[in-house]
C-alpha positions, 0 to 999 in steps of 0.5 A: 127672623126678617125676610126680604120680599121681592114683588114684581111683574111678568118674567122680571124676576123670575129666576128665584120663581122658576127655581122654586116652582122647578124644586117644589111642583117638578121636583118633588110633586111630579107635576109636568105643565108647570110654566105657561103664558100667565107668566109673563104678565102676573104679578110675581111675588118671591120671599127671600131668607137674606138672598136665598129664595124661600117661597114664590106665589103670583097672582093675575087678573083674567078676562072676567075680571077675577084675581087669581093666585096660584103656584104658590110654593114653599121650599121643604125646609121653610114650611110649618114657620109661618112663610106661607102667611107671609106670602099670601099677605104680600100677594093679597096686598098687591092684588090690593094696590091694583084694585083686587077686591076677591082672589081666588085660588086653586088649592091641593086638597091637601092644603086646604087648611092651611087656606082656610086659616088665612081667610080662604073659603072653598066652594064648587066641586073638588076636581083633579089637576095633573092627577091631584085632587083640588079645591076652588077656594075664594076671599074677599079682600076689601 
């Protein structure tokens, strides 16, 4: 199967993303602050199957200078075929093409080996965001 993926910068296209977050992280996992600043300035990045979008993740650099990816999503239908690898290569290469060494992420606990099968390795201490336990978790990109 061929999928088409989008990247791109800030709110340019961000319909597809909002749609998918709104269904993945509102809809079905209850969370409430969703959408904030970061928006308007991460790299976005969406995977289509033909023009349906199937799963989003973006990605920004802080003020220390650290990458980090985050609402990283997949569409019910989609999850266990693979989509989640193919998105995180895409939001790695593109955090690569803009000199990102390291990214890092904030993982659901639930997720964490799905992360650690794509290279990711956690560190510090579990911690609840909106009431879900979570996990730092880092790889090098280089």
């Amino acid at each position: 199967m061929s999928y088409k993926i989008v990247v791109s910068k800030g709110k340019e296209n961000f319909d597809h993303a909002f749609f998918i977050r709104t269904e993945v992280f509102i809809k079905e996992q209850g969370f409430v602050d969703e959408f904030d600043e970061i928006d308007n300035v991460a790299i976005q990045v969406v995977i289509y199957d033909n023009e349906t979008p199937i799963a989003t993740a973006r990605a920004f650099l802080d003020e220390s200078g650290h990458y980090h990816a985050g609402r990283i999503a997949v569409m019910k239908d989609y999850r266990k075929k693979g989509i989640g690898r193919i998105l995180m290569d895409a939001i790695e290469n593109q955090v690569k093409k803009e000199g990102g060494k390291e990214l890092v992420l904030s993982a659901q606990r639930r997720a964490v080996g799905f992360y650690e099968k794509v290279g990711y390795i956690s560190y510090g201490d579990e911690y609840l965001d909106e009431g879900y336990p979570h996990i730092d978790m880092k790889k090098d990109l280089i």
